[in-house]
C-alpha positions in Angstrom: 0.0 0.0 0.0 1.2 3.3 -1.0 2.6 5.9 1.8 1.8 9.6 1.1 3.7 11.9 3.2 2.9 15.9 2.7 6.4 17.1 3.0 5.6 20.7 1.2 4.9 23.4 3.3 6.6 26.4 4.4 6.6 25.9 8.0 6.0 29.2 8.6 5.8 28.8 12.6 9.5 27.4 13.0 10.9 30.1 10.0 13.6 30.4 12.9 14.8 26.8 11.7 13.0 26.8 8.3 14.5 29.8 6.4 17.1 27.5 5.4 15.4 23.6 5.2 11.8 22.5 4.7 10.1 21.2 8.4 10.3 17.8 7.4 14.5 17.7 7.3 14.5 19.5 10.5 16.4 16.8 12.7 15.2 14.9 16.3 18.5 14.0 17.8 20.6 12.4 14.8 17.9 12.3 12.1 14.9 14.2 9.7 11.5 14.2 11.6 10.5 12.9 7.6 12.8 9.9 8.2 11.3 8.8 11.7 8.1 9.1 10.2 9.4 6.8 7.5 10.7 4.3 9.7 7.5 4.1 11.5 5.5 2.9 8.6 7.9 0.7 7.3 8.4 -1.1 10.9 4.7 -1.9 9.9 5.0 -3.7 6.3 4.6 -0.1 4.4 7.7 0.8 2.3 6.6 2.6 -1.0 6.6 6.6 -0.2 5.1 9.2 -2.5 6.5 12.4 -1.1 4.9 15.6 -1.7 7.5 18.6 -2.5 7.2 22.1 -2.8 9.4 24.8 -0.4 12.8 23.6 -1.0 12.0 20.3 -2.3 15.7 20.0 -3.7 17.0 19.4 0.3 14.8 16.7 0.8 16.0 15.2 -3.3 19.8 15.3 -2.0 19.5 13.8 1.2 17.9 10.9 -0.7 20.6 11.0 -3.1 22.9 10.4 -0.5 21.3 8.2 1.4 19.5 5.1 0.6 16.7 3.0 2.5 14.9 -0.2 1.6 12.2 1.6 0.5 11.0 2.8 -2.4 11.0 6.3 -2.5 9.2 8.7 -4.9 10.1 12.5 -4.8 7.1 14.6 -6.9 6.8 17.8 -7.4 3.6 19.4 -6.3 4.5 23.3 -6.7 5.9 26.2 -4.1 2.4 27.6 -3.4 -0.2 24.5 -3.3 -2.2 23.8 -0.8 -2.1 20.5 1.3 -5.5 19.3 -0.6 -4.0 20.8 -3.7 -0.6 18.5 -3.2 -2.4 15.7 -2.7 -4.7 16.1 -5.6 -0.9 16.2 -7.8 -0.5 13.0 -6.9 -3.8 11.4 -7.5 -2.1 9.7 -10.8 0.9 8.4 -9.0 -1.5 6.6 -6.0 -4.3 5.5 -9.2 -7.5 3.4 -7.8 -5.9 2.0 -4.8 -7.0 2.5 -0.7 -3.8 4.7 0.3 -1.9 6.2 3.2 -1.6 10.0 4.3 0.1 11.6 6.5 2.1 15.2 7.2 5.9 15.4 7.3 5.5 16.7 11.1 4.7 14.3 13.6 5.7 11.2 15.2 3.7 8.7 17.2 3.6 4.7 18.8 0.3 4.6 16.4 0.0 0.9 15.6 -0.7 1.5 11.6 -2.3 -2.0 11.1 -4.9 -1.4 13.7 -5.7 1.9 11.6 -5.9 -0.1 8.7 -8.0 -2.9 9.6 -10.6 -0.1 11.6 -10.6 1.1 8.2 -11.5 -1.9 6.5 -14.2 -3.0 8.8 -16.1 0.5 9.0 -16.2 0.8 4.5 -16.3 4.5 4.7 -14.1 6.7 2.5 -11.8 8.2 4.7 -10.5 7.4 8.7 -8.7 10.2 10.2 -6.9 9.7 13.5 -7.8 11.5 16.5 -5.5 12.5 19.4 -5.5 14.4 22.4 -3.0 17.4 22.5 -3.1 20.9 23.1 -6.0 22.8 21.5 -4.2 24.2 18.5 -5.1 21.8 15.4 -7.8 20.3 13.9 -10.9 19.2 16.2 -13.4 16.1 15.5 -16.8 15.8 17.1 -17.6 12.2 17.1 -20.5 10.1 18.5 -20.8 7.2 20.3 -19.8 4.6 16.7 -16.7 6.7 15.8 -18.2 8.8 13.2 -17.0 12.1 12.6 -20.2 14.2 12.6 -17.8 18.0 12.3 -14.6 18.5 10.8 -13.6 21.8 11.8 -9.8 23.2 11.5 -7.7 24.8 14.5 -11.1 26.1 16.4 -11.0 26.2 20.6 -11.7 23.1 21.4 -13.9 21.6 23.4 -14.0 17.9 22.9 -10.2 17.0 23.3 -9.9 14.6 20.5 -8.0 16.6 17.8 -7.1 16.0 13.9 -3.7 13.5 14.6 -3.1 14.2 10.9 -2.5 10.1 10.2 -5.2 9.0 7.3 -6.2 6.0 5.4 -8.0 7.4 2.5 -10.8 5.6 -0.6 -9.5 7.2 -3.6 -12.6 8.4 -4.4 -12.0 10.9 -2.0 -9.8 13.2 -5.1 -12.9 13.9 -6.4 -13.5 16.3 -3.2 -10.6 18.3 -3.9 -11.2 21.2 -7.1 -7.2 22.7 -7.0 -4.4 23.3 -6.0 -5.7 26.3 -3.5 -7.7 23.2 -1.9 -6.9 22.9 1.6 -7.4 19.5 2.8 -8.6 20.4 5.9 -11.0 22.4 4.7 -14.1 21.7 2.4 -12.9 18.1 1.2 -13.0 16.5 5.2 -15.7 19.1 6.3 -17.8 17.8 3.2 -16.7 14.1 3.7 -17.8 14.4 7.7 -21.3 15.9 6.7 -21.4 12.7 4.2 -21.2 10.5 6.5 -18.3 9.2 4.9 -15.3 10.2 7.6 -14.6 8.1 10.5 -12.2 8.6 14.0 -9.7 5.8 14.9 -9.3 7.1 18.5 -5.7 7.3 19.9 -4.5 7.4 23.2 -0.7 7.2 23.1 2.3 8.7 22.1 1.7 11.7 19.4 3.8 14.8 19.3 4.1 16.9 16.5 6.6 19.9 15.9 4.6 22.7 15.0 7.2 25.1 16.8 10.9 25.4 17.6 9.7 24.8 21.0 8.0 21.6 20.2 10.7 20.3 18.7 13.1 20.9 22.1 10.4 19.0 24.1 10.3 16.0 22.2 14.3 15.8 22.0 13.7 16.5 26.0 11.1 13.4 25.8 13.5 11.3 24.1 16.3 12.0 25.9 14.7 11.0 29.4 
């Protein structure tokens, strides 16, 4: 199953760090937050990668020059200025009509992947999102008592706890939701797939840190470390 990993963005909230590398090559400890992600999945079974380029997409092409994996890695080019549905929609003829894997080049987790997966499988609905429980600054879900996502709503004050974790299986019927590359994926496609009935929550309660911030990124080295 293919891997999609949204590794395009400006990272505008760490520019103190990402004036000079995109978010995803900014290191934990030895290593790219990307590659820890990558690792994650592949510990799993997962090890064909379509990564999603834009601001300085040509760092992220050289450190895979240099170094190689046993994975298969595939570097596209989804433009400076898209948005994250619009990236995604770029690669709809890489992933074809296959069930696929999404996820952001900013987060890490214990998330067992195959769990995700077979939750996926069992509920038939287009898309599962994973819900976490961190600070009230990204995405929130209201789910009911079955694990369907009834509101999609981006960055609001929360009041729930469980917030968009940002780790996706996705139908690939779910391109046609996106119209271009201004698309934000958080926006109308998941708000419209929710009030379809078509989005469901696999609820997790473990490790999940994602480095929004310079600061975020010295806690998790700090959480590592000890």
């Amino acid at each position: 199953m293919k891997v999609v990993i949204l590794a395009g963005g400006l990272g505008t909230r760490m520019s103190e760090v990402t004036k000079t590398i995109p978010k995803p090559m900014v290191k934990i400890l030895d290593k790219p937050i990307l590659i820890h992600i990558m690792e994650h999945y592949y510990k799993f079974g997962f090890d064909e990668f379509y990564i999603a380029l834009g601001y300085k997409g040509n760092i992220i092409r050289n450190y895979f020059k240099k170094n190689r994996f046993d994975w298969k890695v595939h570097l596209i080019e989804t433009g400076k200025n898209s948005m994250t549905g619009g990236r995604l929609k770029r690669l709809k003829k890489f992933i074809g009509e296959d069930t696929f894997l999404l996820t952001y080049g900013d987060a890490v987790t214990d998330l067992n992947i195959n769990k995700v997966l077979e939750f996926h499988k069992k509920h038939g609905k287009m898309v599962t999102v994973t819900g976490v429980r961190p600070p009230a600054r990204f995405g929130e879900l209201t789910i009911n008592e079955k694990n369907e996502v009834l509101e999609f709503k981006e960055k609001p004050n929360t009041h729930a706890g469980w917030i968009n974790g940002g780790f996706f299986v996705i139908e690939p019927e779910f391109f046609n939701y996106i119209e271009s590359d201004n698309t934000i994926l958080e926006k109308e496609p998941l708000e419209k797939v929710a009030k379809n009935n078509q989005l469901m929550a696999y609820l997790h309660d473990g490790f999940w840190h994602c480095i929004d911030t310079k600061r975020d990124k010295d806690n998790l080295e700090e959480f590592i470390n000890s």
